[in-house]
C-alpha positions in Angstrom: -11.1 32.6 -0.2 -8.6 33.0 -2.7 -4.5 33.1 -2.0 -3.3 34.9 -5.2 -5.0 37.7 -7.0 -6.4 37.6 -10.4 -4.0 36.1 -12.8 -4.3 35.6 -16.9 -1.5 33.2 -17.0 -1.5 31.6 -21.2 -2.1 27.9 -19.7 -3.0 26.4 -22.9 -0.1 28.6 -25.3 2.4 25.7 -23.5 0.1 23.1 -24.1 2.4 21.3 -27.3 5.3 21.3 -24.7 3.4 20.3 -21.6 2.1 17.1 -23.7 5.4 16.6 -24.9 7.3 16.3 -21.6 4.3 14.1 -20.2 4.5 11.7 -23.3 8.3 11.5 -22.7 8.3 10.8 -18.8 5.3 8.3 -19.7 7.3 6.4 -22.4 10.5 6.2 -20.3 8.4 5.4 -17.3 6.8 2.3 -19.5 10.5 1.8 -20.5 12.2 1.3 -17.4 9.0 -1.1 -16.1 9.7 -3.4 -19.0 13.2 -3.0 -19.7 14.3 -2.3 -16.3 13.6 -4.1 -12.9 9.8 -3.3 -13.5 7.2 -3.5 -10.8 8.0 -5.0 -7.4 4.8 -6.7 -7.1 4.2 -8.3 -3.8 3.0 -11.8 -2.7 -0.6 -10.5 -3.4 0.2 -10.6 -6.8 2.6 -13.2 -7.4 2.1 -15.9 -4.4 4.1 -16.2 -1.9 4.7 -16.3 2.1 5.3 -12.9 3.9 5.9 -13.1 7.8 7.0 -10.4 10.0 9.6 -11.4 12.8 10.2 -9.3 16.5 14.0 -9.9 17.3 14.7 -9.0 21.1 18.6 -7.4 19.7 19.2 -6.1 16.7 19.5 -8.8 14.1 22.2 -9.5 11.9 20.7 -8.8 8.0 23.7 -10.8 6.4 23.3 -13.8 8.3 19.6 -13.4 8.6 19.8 -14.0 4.8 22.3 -16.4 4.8 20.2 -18.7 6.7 17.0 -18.1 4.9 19.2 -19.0 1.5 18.8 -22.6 3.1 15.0 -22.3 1.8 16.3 -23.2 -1.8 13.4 -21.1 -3.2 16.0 -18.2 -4.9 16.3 -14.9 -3.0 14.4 -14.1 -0.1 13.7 -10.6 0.7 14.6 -9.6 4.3 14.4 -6.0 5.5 13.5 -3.9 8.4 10.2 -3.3 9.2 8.5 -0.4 11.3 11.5 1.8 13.7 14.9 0.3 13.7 14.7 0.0 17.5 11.8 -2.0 17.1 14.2 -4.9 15.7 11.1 -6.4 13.3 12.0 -7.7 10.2 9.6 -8.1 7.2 10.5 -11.3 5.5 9.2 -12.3 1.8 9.8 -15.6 0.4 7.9 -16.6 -3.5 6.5 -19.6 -4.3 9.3 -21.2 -6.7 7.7 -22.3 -10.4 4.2 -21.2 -9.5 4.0 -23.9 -7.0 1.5 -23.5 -4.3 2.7 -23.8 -0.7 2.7 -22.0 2.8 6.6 -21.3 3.9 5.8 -20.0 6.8 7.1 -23.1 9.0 10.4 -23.6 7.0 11.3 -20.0 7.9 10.8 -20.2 11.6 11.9 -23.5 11.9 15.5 -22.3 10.2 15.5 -19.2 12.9 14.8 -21.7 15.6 17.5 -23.7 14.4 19.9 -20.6 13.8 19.3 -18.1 16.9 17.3 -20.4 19.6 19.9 -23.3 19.9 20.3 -22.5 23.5 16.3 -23.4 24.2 16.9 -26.7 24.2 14.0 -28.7 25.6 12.4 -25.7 27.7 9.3 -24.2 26.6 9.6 -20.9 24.7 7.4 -18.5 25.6 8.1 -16.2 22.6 7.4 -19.4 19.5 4.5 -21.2 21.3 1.4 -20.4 21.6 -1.8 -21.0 23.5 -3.1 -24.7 22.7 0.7 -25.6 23.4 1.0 -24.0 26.7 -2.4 -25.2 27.5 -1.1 -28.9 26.9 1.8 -28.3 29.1 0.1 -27.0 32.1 -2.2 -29.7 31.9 0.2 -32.2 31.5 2.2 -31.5 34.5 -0.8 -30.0 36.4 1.2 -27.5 38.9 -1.8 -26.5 40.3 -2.3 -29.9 41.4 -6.2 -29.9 40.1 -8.4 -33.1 40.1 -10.2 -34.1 36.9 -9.9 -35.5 33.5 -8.1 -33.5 30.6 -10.9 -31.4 29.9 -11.2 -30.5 32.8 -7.6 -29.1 33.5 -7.4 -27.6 30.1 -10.6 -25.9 31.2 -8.5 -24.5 34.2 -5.4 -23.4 32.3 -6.7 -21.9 29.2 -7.8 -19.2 30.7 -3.9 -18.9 32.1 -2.2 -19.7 28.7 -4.4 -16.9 26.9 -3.1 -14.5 29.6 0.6 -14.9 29.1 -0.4 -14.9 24.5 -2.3 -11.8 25.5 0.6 -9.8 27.5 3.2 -11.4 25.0 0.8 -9.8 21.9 0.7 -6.3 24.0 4.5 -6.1 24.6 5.5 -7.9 21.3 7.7 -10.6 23.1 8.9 -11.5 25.9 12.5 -10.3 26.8 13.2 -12.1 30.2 10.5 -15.3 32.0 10.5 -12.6 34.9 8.1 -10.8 33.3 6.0 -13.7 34.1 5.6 -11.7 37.6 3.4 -8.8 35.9 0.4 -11.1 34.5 -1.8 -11.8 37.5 -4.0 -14.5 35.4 -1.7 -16.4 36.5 -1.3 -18.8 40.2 1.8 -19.0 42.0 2.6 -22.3 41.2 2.0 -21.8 37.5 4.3 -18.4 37.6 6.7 -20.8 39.9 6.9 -23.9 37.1 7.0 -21.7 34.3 10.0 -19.6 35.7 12.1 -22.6 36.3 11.2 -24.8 32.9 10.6 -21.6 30.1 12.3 -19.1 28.6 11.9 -16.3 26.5 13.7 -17.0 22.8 15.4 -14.7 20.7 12.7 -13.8 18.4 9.1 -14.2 18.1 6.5 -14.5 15.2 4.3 -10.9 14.7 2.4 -12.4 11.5 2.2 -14.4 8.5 0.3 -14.1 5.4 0.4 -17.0 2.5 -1.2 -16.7 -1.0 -1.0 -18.9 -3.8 0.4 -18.2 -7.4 -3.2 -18.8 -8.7 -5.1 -16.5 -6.4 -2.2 -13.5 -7.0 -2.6 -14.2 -10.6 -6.2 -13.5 -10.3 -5.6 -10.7 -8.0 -3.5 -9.2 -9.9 -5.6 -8.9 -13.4 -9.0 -7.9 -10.9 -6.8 -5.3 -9.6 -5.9 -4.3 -13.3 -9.6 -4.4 -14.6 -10.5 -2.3 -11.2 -8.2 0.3 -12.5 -9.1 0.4 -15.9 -13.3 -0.1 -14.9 -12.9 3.1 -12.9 -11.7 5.3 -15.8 -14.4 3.4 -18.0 -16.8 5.4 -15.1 -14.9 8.5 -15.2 -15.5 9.1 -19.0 -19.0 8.3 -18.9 -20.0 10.6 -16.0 -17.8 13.5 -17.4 -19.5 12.7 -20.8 -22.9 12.8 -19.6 -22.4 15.3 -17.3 -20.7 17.7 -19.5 -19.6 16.9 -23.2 -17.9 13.8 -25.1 -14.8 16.0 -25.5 -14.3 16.6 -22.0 -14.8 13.0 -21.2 -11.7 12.0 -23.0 -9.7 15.0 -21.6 -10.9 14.1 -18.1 -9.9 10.2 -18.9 -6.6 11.5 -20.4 -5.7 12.7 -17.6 -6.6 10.2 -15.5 -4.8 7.9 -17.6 -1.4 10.3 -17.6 -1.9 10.1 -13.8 -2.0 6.4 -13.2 0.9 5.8 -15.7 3.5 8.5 -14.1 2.6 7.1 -10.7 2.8 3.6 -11.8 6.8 4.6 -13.3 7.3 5.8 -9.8 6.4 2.9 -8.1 8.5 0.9 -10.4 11.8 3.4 -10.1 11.7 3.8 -6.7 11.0 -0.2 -6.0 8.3 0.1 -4.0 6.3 -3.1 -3.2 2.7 -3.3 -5.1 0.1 -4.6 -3.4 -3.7 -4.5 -2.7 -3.6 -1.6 -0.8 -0.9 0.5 -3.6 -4.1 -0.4 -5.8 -6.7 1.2 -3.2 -4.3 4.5 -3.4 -4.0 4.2 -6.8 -7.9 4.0 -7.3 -7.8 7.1 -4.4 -5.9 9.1 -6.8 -8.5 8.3 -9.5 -11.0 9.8 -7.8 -9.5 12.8 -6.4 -8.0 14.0 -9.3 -11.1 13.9 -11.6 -12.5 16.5 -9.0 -10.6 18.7 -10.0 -10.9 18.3 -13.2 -14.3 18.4 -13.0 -14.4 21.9 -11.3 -12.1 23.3 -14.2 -14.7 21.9 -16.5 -18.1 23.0 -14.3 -16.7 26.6 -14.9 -15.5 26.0 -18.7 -19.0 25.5 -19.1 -20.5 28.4 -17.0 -18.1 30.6 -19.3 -19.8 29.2 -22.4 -23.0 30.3 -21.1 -21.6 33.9 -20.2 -19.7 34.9 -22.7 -21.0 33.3 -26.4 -18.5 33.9 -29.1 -15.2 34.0 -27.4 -12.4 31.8 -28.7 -13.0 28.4 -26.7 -9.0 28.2 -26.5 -9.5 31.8 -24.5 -12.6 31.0 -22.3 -10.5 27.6 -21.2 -7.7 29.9 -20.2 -9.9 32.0 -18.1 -12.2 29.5 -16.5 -8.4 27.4 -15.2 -7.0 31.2 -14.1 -10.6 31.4 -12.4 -10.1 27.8 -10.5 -6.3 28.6 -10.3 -6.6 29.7 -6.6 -9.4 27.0 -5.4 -6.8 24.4 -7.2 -4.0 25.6 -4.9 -5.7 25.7 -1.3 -7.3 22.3 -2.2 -4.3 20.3 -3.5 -1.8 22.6 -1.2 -4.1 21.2 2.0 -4.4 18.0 1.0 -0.9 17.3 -0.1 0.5 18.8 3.6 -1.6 16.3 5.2 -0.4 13.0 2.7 3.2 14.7 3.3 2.9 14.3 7.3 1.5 10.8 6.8 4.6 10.3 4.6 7.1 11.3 6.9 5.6 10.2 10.0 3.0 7.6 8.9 5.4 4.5 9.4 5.8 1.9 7.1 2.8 0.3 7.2 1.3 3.2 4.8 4.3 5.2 3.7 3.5 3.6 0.3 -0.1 4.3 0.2 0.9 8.0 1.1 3.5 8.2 -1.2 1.1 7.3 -4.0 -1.3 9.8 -3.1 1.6 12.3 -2.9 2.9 11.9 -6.4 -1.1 11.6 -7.5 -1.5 14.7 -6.0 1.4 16.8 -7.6 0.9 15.2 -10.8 -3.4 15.6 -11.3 -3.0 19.1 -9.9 -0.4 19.6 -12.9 -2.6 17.2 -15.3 -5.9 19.3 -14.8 -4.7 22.4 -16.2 -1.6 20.8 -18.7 -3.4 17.8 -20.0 -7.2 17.7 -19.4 -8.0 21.3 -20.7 -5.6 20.5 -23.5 -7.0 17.0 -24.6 -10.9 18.6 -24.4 -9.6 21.6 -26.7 -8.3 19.2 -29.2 -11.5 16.9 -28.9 -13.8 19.9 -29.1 -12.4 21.3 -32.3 -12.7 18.2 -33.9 -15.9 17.5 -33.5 -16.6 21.4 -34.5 -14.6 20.6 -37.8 -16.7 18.0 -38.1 -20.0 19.2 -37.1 -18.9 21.9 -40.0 -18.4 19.6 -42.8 -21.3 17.4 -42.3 -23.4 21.0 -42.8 -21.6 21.9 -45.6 -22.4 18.5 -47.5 
């Protein structure tokens, strides 16, 4: 299937320029990460406590960060997570001077103080969870059952895990009368609850901790993943094909992973584990085609013997030109939807593979063909002048 006719575009003539503008978006790319605000590594990376908070209203960002500034541990960062009608927030607090620590309990414990000072001594359904409801039932034993501890906490559990379960499916409670819906529960339970509970204004979605020494580890096996994976690339493009197009095929890869890095680091997106799963995505695809301009450089060498290699590159990416098109113009539609629509959860990961996409579809044809031509004739010059000695 092909979507444009035959074409003899001059690719390669425009190769001096397309290297030029690459080099110069790479070097201010590298410029800006080092001069600039750099990379916005997560808590992966550096260490740190990231928790993710359901408000029943819409919170207040300014005072939400006002009352996280009572952490003392700099600048926390607090923005929306998900839909704004959602009402979650995605809070992100480092570890201060490498020190190792779980702030997860500070920051509720501030919110508690700050937004649930109207809870007073009544259970809150929304903060608590199962062991703690299980206590209470058993301690004041509505149900009136007979027994020692364990065997009221045997009774309740079941009971407790009901009202964690309904709260995890509808992401908190918003009134105690919603108490009515969860048939686990007995009437005098429902009763007791509805009188002594209440439903708080937020409640806790998750919470992830990791210490400055495991992100600093992270962080260098995420770099030698990175760099490992175009280690592999050059040797199966070298055995495959030629040493040449090895290091075209690796030039590229490494032109990719650098322009896609500066646009992580200009836009400000946060990079984690999973940016570095995208990134090692990107790797992957974009060697394929690569490797299909190559597969038919190579078919061209057998078929036509004597033409100018500069020539015979030309025609073999004008041969792949259209099969480049439908495969990057598919793919990229469907990384575009998951963009747009995807949420936030992976609108980073898509937006890596978006930008991967646009810029190995350019790199395949502007830098690897390029990078193998230059590669080639050198070691034809020097193939030439070993002979001649």
């Amino acid at each position: 299937m092909r979507i444009i006719g035959e074409t003899n575009f001059q690719f390669l003539k425009h190769r001096t320029v397309a290297l030029s503008i690459s080099l110069l978006i790479i070097l201010a790319g590298l410029g800006y990460e080092y001069m600039g605000a750099g990379l916005n590594l997560g808590i992966d990376f550096v260490g740190g406590t990231q928790v993710t908070i359901k408000f029943k209203d819409a919170p207040d960002l300014d005072r939400l960060r006002d009352t996280l500034t009572r952490l003392d541990v700099g600048s926390p960062l607090v923005q929306r997570f998900d839909e704004e009608e959602k009402h979650e927030i995605l809070i992100r607090v480092q570890n201060p001077s490498d020190e190792e620590g779980d702030f997860t309990k500070p920051i509720l414990d501030l919110l508690y103080s700050e937004y649930n000072q109207d809870v007073g001594d009544r259970f809150d359904l929304n903060t608590k969870g199962t062991i703690e409801l299980t206590d209470l039932l058993a301690q004041q034993n509505p149900d009136g059952v007979t027994g020692d501890k364990v065997t009221l906490e045997q009774h309740y559990s079941p009971m407790a895990d009901a009202v964690s379960e309904y709260r995890k499916k509808q992401g908190l409670f918003k009134s105690v009368d919603e108490l009515a819906g969860i048939e686990a529960l007995s009437e005098p339970v429902r009763t007791y609850l509805g009188s002594t509970a209440t439903s708080g204004a937020f409640t806790l979605l998750g919470a992830e901790n990791v210490g400055p020494s495991v992100g600093k580890d992270l962080r260098s096996k995420a770099v030698y993943a990175i760099i490992y994976s175009l280690i592999g690339m050059l040797a199966y493009i070298w055995i495959r094909f030629q040493l040449p197009y090895g290091l075209g095929a690796v030039a590229a890869l490494f032109h990719d992973v650098l322009i896609t890095v500066s646009a992580l680091s200009l836009t400000g997106r946060e990079v984690n584990l999973p940016t570095v799963a995208a990134i090692l995505t990107l790797v992957g695809y974009s060697v394929n085609d690569t490797v299909v301009v190559f597969d038919r450089v190579r078919e061209n060498l057998r078929l036509r013997r004597g033409e100018e290699l500069e020539e015979l590159m030309n025609r073999s990416v004008n041969q792949t030109l259209s099969r480049t098109l439908i495969t990057s113009g598919t793919t990229l539609l469907v990384v575009l939807t998951l963009f747009i629509f995807g949420g936030d959860v992976i609108n980073t990961f898509a937006f890596v593979l978006l930008v991967g996409i646009i810029v190995g579809t350019y790199s395949s044809v502007f830098v690897a063909s390029p990078v193998a031509l230059f590669a080639s004739r050198m070691v034809t010059r020097r193939r030439k002048a070993r002979m001649a000695r």
